[in-house]
C-alpha positions in Angstrom: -36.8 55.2 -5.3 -36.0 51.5 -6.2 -35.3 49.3 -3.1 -32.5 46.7 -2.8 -33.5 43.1 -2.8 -31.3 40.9 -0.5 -30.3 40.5 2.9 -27.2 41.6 5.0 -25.0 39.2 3.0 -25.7 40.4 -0.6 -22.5 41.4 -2.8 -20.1 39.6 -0.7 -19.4 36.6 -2.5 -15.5 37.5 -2.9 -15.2 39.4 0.3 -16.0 36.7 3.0 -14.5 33.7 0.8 -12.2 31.0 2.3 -8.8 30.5 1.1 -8.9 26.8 0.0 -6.3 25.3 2.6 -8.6 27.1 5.3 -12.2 24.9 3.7 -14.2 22.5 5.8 -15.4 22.9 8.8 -14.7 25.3 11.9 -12.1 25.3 14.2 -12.9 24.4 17.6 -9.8 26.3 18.9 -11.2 29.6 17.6 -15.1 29.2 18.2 -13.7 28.8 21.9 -11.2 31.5 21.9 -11.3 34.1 24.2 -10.7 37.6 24.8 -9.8 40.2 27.6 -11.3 44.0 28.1 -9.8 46.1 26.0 -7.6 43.8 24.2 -7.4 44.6 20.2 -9.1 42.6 17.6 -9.2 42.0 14.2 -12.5 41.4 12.4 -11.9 38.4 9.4 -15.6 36.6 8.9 -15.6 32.9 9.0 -18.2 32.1 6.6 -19.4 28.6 7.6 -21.0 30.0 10.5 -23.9 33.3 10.2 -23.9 33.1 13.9 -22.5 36.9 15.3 -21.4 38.0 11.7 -21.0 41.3 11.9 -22.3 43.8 8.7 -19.5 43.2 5.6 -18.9 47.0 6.1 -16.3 46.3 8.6 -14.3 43.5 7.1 -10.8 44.0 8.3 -10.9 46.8 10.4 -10.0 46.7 14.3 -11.5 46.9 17.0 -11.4 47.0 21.3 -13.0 44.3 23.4 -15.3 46.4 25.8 -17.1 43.3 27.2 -18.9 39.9 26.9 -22.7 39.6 26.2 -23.5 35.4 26.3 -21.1 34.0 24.1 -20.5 36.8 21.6 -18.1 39.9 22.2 -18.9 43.7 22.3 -16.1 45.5 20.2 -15.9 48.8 19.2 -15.1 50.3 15.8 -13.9 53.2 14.6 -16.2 53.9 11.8 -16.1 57.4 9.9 -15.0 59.4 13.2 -17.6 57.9 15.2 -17.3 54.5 17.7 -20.1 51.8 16.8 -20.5 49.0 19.3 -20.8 45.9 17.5 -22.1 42.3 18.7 -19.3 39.6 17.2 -19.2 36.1 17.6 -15.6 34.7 18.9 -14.9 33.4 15.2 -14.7 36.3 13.3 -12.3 37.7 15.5 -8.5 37.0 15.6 -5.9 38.6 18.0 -3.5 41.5 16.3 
């Protein structure tokens, strides 16, 4: 079996690209955004910052705050019938 070469990022070129009004650097208002337990969020990758990026798998879906670990949040998504916990930094979320 022939192994893939690349990291988690591979293939998503078009997928986490900016629109070019939203270029340039990161918005302090949503790296310091914050969220409540079991508030709903919308997972859209800010691709200046790696930091807390989540697997591209989950682009666009939503998810439920179910806590705070350091700065990042715990969200869960509904992924093929199961719930996976993922680890997201406040940027790539946005409130629904």
């Amino acid at each position: 079996m022939v192994q893939r070469i690349g990291g988690i990022r591979r293939k998503t070129r078009e997928k986490f690209k900016k629109g070019y009004r939203e270029k340039g650097k990161i918005s302090i208002r949503r790296y310091m955004q914050s969220f409540e337990q079991g508030e709903r969020v919308s997972l859209s990758a800010d691709s200046a910052l790696q930091k807390g990026l989540y697997p591209p798998r989950f682009h666009g879906k939503i998810g439920y705050v179910q806590g705070k670990k350091g700065w990042c949040y715990d969200v869960s998504v509904k992924d093929g019938g199961k719930l996976k916990s993922l680890i997201i930094h406040p940027v790539h979320l946005k409130k629904v």
